[in-house]
Legacy VTK file of the C-alpha trace (Angstrom):
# vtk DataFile Version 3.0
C-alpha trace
ASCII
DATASET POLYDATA
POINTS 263 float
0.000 0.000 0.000
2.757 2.508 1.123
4.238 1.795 -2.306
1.411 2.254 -4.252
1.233 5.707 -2.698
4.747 6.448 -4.012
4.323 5.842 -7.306
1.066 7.314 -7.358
3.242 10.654 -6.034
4.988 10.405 -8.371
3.240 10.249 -10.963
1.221 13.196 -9.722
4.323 14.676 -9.023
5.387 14.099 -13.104
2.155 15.492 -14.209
2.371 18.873 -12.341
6.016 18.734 -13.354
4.927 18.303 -17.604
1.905 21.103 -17.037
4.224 23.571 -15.368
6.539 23.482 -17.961
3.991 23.514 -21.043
2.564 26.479 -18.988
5.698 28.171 -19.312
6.616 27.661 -22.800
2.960 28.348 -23.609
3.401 31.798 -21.879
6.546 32.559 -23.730
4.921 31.825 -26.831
2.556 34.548 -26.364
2.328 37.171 -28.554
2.552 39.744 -24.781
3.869 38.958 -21.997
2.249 40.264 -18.830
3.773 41.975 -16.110
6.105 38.837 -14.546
6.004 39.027 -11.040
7.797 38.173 -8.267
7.088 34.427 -7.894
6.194 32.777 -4.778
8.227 33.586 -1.616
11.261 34.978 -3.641
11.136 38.744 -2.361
14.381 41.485 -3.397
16.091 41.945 -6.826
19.275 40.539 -5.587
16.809 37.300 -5.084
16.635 37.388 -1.649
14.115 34.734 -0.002
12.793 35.497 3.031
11.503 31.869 4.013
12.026 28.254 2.582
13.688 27.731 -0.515
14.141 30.329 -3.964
13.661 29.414 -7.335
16.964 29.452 -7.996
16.841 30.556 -11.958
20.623 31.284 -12.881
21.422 31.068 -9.303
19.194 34.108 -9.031
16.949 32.924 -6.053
18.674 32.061 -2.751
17.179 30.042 0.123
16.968 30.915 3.771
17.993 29.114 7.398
21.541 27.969 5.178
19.722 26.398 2.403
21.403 26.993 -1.099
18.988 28.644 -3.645
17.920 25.762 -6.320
21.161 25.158 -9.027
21.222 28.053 -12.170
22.571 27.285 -15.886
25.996 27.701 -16.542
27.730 27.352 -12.881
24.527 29.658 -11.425
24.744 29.250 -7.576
22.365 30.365 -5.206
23.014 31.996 -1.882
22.467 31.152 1.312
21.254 32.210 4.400
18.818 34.949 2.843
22.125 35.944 0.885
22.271 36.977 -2.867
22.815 34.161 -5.182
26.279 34.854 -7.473
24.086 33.894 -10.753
26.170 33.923 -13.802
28.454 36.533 -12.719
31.235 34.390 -12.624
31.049 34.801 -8.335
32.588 38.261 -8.715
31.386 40.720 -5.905
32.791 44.202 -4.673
35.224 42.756 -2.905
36.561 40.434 -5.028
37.009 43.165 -7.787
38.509 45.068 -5.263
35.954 48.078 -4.054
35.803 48.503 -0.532
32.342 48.793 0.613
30.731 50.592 4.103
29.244 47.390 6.080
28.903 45.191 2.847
26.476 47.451 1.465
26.282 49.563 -1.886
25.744 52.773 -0.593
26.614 55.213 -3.477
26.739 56.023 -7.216
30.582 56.565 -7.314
30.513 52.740 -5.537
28.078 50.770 -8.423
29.880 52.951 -11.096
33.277 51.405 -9.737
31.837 47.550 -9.700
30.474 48.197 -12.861
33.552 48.910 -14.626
36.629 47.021 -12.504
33.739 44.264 -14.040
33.192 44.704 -17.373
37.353 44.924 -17.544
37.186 41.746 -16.670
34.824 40.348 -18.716
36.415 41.961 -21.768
38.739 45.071 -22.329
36.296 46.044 -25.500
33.554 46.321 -23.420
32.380 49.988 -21.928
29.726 51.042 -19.656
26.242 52.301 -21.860
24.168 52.597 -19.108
23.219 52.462 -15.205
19.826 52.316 -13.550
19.655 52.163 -9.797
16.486 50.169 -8.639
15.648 49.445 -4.354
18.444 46.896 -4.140
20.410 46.654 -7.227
21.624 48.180 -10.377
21.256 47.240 -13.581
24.473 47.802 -15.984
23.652 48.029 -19.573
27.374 47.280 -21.286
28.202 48.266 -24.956
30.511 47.283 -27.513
33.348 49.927 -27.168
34.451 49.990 -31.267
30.838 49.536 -32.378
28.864 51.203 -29.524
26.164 48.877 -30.130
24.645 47.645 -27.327
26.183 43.814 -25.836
24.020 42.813 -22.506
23.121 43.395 -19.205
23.697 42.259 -15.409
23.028 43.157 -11.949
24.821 44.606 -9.210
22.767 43.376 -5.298
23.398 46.604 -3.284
23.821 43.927 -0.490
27.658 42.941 -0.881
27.831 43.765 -4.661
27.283 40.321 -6.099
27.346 40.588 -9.865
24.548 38.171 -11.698
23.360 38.401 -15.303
20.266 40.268 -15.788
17.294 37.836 -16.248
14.285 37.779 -19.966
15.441 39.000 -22.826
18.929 39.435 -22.036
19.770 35.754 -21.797
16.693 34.469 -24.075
16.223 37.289 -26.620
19.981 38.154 -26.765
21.646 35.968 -29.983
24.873 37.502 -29.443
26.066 37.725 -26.164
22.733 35.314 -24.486
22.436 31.718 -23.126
19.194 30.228 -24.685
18.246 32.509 -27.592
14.443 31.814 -28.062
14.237 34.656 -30.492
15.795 34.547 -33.865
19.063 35.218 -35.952
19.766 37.219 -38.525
18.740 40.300 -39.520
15.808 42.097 -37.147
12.443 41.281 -39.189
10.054 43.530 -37.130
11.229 47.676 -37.987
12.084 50.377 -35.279
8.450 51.640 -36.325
6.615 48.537 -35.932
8.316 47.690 -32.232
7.842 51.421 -31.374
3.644 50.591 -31.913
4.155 47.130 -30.219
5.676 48.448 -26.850
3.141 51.476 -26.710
-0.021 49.656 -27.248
1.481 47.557 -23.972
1.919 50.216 -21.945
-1.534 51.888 -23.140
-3.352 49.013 -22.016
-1.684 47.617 -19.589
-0.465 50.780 -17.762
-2.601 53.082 -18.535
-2.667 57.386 -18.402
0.827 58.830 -17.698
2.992 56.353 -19.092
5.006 56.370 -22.182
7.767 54.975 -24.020
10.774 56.609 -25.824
12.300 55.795 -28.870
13.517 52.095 -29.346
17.605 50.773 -28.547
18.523 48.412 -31.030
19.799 45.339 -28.335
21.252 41.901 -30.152
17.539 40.066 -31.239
15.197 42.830 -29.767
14.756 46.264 -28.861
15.403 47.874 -25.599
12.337 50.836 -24.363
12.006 53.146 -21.359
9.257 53.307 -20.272
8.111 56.671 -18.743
6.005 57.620 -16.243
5.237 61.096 -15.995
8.317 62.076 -18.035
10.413 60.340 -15.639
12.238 56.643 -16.353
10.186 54.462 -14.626
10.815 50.284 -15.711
12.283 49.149 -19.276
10.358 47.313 -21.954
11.253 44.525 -24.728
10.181 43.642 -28.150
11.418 40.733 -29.961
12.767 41.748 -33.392
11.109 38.888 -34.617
8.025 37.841 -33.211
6.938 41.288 -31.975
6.813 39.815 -28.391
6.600 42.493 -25.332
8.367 41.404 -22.478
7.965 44.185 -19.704
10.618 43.965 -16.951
8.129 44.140 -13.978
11.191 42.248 -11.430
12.928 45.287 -10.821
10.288 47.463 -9.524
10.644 51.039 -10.585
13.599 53.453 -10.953
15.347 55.196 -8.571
17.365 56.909 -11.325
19.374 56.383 -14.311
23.418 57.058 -13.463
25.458 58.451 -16.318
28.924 57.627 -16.278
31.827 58.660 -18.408
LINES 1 264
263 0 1 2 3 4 5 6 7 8 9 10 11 12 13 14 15 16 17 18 19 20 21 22 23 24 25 26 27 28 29 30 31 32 33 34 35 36 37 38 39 40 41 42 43 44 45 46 47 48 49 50 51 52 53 54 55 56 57 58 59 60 61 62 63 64 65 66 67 68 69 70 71 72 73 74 75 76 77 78 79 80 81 82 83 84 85 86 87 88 89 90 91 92 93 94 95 96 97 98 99 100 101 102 103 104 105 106 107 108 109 110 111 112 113 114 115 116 117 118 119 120 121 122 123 124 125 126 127 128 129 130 131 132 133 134 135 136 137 138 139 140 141 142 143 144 145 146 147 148 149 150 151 152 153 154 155 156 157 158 159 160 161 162 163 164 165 166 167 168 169 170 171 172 173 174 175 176 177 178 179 180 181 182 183 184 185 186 187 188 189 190 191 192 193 194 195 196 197 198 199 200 201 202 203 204 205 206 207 208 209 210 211 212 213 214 215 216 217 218 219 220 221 222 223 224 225 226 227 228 229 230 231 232 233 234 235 236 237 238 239 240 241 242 243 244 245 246 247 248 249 250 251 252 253 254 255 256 257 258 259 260 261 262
């Protein structure tokens, strides 16, 4: 009896398994993406959990009481101990790029704009610093392609010890240059500056609503890049597929603190 109980488990457990994913893809395959939220328990941009276990998606989701944070692709690790998880950025963190911190935290501009570059040196000399948004707990570092300033990819700075992890969406599944699954397309963009332009502000009008806006699209390897306005001021960022069309609003961050230029 007690093994017939165990199989039938799971089994149950297989089905949920199969549906969750075909939910997933099904989602993806949308022609809009809602606003994704914050799943479950996981609270925090640096993927901070504050009870039980965190997704774990690149290493992105830690767990809590000393529990790791589930796996992550390509050496993802979570934290532990309601700790950032070091994601796909290689386990770099302030102090191991060498910028002292006040009591582990990120408490400045001068501070992210130092991560941000003693990083992307290491990464790659060619790379350069496009641009920096500061969000509640992290900042998001938009690199570029210093001899072609076109835009290369993203990651994350956790204001909470300066743990570097690569940005989550489009930038690893929309990006076919410098991205780790590539779900969009190659080649040349097939959807025009014009036609994402329409795509992203139809979102926002009916999703979002009065006082929200979009500028002008940022070509990004496989989609385009929007801010998204609200009230005149930056606000979240938006995606379009340059194939499909597909919106993909980045709803994770919650808003923007401010945008940080850097030289």
């Amino acid at each position: 009896m007690k093994k017939a109980k165990w199989i039938l488990g799971l089994s149950l457990m297989g089905v949920l398994a199969i549906t969750g994913t075909a939910y997933a893809f099904n989602s993806i395959a949308s022609k809009a993406v809602a606003p994704i939220p914050n799943y479950g328990i996981v609270q925090g941009q640096d993927g901070i959990s504050q009870t039980g276990y965190g997704y774990g998606m690149m290493g992105r989701y830690a767990g809590a009481n000393q529990i790791p944070g589930y796996g992550g692709y390509a050496g993802g690790c979570g934290g532990v101990n309601n700790g950032p998880g070091y994601g796909m950025g290689g386990g770099y963190n302030a102090a191991s790029l060498g910028i002292n911190l006040t009591n582990g935290q990120v408490t400045s501009d001068d501070q992210a704009v130092a991560i941000a570059k003693a990083y992307a040196q290491v990464l790659n000399q060619d790379f350069s610093i496009d641009e920096i948004h500061e969000y509640s707990d992290s900042y998001e570092v938009e690199l570029k392609e210093a001899k072609t300033e076109n835009k290369a990819f993203e990651f994350i700075i956790a204001k909470n010890g300066g743990y570097i992890f690569r940005e989550m969406g489009p930038n690893v599944m929309w990006n076919n240059k410098y991205g780790h699954m590539n779900w969009g397309g190659t080649g040349s963009l097939t959807i025009t500056a014009d036609q994402s332009s329409k795509a992203a502000q139809d979102y926002v009008n009916q999703q979002m609503g009065n006082g929200y806006s979009v500028e002008a699209p940022e070509v990004a390897p496989g989609y385009y890049e929007f801010m998204v306005l609200k009230d005149g001021k930056d606000y979240a960022e938006l995606d379009v597929n340059g194939y499909t069309g597909q919106v993909w609003f980045e709803s994770w961050h919650g808003p923007i603190i401010k945008s940080i230029e850097t030289k």
